[in-house]
C-alpha positions in Angstrom: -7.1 261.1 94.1 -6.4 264.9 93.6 -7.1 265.4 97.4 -4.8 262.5 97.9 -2.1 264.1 96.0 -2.6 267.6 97.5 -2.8 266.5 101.1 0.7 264.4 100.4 2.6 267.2 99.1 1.1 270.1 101.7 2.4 267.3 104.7 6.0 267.4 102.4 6.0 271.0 101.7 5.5 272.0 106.0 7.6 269.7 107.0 10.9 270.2 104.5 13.5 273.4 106.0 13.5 275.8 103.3 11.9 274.1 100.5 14.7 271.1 100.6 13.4 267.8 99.4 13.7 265.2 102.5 13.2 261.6 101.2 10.4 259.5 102.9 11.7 257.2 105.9 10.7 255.0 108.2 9.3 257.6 110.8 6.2 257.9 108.0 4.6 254.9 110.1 5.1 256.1 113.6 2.9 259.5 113.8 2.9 261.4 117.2 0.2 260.3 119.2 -3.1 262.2 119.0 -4.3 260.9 122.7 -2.3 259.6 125.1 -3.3 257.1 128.1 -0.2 256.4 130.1 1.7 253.9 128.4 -0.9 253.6 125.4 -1.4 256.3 122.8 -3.8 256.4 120.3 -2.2 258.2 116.9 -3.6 258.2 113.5 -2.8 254.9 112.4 -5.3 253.9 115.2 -7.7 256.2 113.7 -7.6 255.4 110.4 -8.6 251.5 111.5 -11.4 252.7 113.3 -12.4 255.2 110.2 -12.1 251.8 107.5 -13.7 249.3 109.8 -16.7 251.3 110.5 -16.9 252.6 107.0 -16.7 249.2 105.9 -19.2 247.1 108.2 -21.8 250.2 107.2 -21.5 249.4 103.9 -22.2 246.1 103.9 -25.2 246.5 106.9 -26.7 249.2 104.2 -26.7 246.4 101.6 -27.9 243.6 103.7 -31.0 246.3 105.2 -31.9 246.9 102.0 -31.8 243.4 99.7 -34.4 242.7 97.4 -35.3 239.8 95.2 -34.1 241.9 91.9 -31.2 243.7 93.4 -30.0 247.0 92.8 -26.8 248.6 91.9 -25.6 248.5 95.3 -26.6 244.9 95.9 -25.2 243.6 92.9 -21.7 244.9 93.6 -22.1 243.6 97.2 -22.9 240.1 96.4 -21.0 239.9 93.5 -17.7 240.6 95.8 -19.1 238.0 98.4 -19.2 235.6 95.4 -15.9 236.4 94.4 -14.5 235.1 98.2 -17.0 232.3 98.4 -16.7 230.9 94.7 -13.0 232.2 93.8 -11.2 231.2 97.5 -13.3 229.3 99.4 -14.8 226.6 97.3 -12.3 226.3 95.2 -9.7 225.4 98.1 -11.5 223.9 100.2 -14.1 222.4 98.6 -16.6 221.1 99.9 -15.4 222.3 103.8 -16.3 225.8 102.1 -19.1 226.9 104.3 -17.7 226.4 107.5 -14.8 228.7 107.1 -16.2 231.2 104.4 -17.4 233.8 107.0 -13.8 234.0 108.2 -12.3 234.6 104.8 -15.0 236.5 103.8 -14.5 239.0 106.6 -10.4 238.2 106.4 -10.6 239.6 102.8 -13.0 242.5 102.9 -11.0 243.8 106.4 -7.5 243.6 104.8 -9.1 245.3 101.6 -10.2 248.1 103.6 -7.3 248.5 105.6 -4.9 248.5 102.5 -6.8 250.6 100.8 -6.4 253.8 103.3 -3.3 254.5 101.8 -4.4 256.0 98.5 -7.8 257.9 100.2 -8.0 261.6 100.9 -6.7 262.5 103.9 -5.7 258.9 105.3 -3.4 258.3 103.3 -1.8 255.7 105.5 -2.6 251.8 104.8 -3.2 250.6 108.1 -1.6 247.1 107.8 1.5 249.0 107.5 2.6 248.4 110.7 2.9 244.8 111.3 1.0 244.5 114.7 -2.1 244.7 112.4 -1.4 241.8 109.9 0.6 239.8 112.9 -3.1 239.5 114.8 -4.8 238.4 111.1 -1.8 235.9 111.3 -2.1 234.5 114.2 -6.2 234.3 113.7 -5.0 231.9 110.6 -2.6 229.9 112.8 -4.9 229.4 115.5 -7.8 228.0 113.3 -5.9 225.8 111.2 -4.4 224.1 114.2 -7.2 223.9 116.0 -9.5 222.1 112.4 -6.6 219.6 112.5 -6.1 219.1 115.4 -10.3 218.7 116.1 -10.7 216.4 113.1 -7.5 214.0 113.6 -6.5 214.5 117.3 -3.6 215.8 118.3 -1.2 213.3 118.0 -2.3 212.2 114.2 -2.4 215.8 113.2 1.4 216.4 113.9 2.1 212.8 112.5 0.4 214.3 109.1 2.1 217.6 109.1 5.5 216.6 110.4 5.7 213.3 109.3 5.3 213.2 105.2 4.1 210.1 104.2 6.5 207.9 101.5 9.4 209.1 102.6 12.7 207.2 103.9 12.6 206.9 107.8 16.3 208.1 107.6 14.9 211.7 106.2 12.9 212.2 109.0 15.9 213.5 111.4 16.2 216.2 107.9 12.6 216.9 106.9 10.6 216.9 110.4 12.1 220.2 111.7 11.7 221.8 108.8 8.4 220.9 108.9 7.7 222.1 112.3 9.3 225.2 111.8 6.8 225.8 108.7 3.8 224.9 110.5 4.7 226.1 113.3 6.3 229.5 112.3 6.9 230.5 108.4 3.3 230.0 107.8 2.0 232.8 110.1 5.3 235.0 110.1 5.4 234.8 106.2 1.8 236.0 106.0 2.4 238.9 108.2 5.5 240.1 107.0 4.5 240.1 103.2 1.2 242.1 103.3 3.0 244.5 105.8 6.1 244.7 103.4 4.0 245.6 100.3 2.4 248.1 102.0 5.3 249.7 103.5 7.0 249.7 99.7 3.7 250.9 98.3 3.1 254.1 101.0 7.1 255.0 100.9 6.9 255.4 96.6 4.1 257.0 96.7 5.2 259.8 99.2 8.6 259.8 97.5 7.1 260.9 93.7 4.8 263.4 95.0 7.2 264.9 97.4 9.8 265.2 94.3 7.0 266.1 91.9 6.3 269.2 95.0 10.2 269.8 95.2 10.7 270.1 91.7 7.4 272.3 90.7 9.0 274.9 93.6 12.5 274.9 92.6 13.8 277.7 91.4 15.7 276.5 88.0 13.6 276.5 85.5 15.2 273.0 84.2 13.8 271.7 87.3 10.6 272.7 87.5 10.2 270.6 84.0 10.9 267.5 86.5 7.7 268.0 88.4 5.3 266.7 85.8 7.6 262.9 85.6 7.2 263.2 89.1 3.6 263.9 89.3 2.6 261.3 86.6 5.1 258.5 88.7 2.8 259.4 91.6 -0.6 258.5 89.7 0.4 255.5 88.1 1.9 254.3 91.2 -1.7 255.2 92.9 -3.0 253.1 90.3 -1.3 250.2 90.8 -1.3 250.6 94.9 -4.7 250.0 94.4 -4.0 246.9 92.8 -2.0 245.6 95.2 -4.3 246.6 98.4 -6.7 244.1 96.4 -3.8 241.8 95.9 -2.6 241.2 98.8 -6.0 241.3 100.3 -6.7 237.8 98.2 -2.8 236.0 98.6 -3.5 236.4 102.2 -7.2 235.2 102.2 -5.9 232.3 99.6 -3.2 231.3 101.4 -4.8 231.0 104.5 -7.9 228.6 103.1 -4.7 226.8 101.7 -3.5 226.2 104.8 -6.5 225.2 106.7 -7.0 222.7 103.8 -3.8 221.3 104.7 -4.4 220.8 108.0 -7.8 219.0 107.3 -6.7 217.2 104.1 -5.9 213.3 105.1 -2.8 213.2 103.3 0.1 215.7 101.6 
């Protein structure tokens, strides 16, 4: 965390004219392109993907190599976050359709963990679902599978009857209630997952550079009165690291949960 903190305010302190304090914008999730292949670049965002995904698929091919019947540390923390997907999400959504989509929501989970949780470590210090290509694809992987369950298990035609046709309703409500429907199913669903997780983590990376670029500003003022200001600053920075931690995990699970929700939906004979 302390490497966190000084890597954030040495990147405020080099790139402020004179010592002024320039607020965080939008630019923060665009970085200049470390390799460049005509049209594509590759920039750190890029990077720090690559760094969590490999980081994370070791972690959990170290604890598979080395499982034992009495488990260790490391294999106890392993399954016991498996077990939190499989008991906590997946059977308690779906039920007994669990098994058949618990290796998607158990790596849906774990991956958007990982990738939130680049924004508070050392040297990352970027959540890489903050740019929305990244939870748009994790979208769409939702969209596509719960369609596709439906559609397998009822057919085509008896899947959008279910979805936009609620049962027990007034046939005059239809004309009312059937485009919304299709616009949910259809739209809101995948665009509502994607746009909250990259929202949080655009909120969460912007406070966090904005308190430790004032708590730098402040500590290198030259008023005394304002160098008291760094420590508010400093301490707004750790408690928000704190609880940007808490809400790489959260996220991670209201997008896992909401998907199993939805492919429940979709499979569930009736509304």
């Amino acid at each position: 965390m302390k490497l966190s903190i000084l890597a954030t305010t040495q990147y405020l302190a080099a790139s402020g004219d004179e010592g002024g304090f320039h607020p965080p914008s939008i630019s923060e999730f665009f970085p200049h392109a470390i390799l460049e292949f005509g049209s594509v670049e590759f920039n750190r965002i890029h990077l720090v993907r690559i760094i969590a995904a490999v980081v994370l698929v070791t972690l959990f091919m170290l604890a598979a190599r080395r499982a034992k019947l009495v488990p260790g540390r490391g294999q106890n923390v392993a399954e016991m976050a498996l077990d939190f997907v499989r008991v906590n999400i997946a059977e308690e959504i779906l039920g007994h359709n669990a098994r058949k989509y618990l290796p998607m929501l158990t790596t849906m989970f774990f991956a958007i963990l990982a990738f939130n949780i680049t924004g508070v470590i050392p040297f990352l210090n970027i959540a890489s679902t903050s740019l929305v290509a990244m939870p748009i694809v994790l979208a769409l992987w939702t969209f596509f599978v719960y369609l596709s369950s439906g559609m397998r298990k009822f057919g085509v035609g008896k899947y959008l009857k279910n979805q936009l046709f609620p049962p027990g309703m007034p046939a005059f409500l239809y004309v009312l209630i059937t485009p919304i429907e299709a616009l949910q199913v259809f739209l809101f669903r995948p665009l509502t997952l994607a746009l909250r997780l990259t929202a949080n983590m655009v909120a969460g990376h912007l406070l966090l550079v904005l308190c430790f670029g004032a708590a730098n500003f402040f500590l290198f003022h030259p008023s005394i009165g304002m160098k008291a200001l760094a420590p508010v600053g400093l301490a707004a920075g750790l408690a928000f690291t704190l609880f940007e931690i808490l809400v790489a995990a959260l996220q991670a699970y209201v997008f896992t949960l909401l998907s199993a929700v939805y492919i429940n939906m979709a499979i569930e004979e009736e509304h």
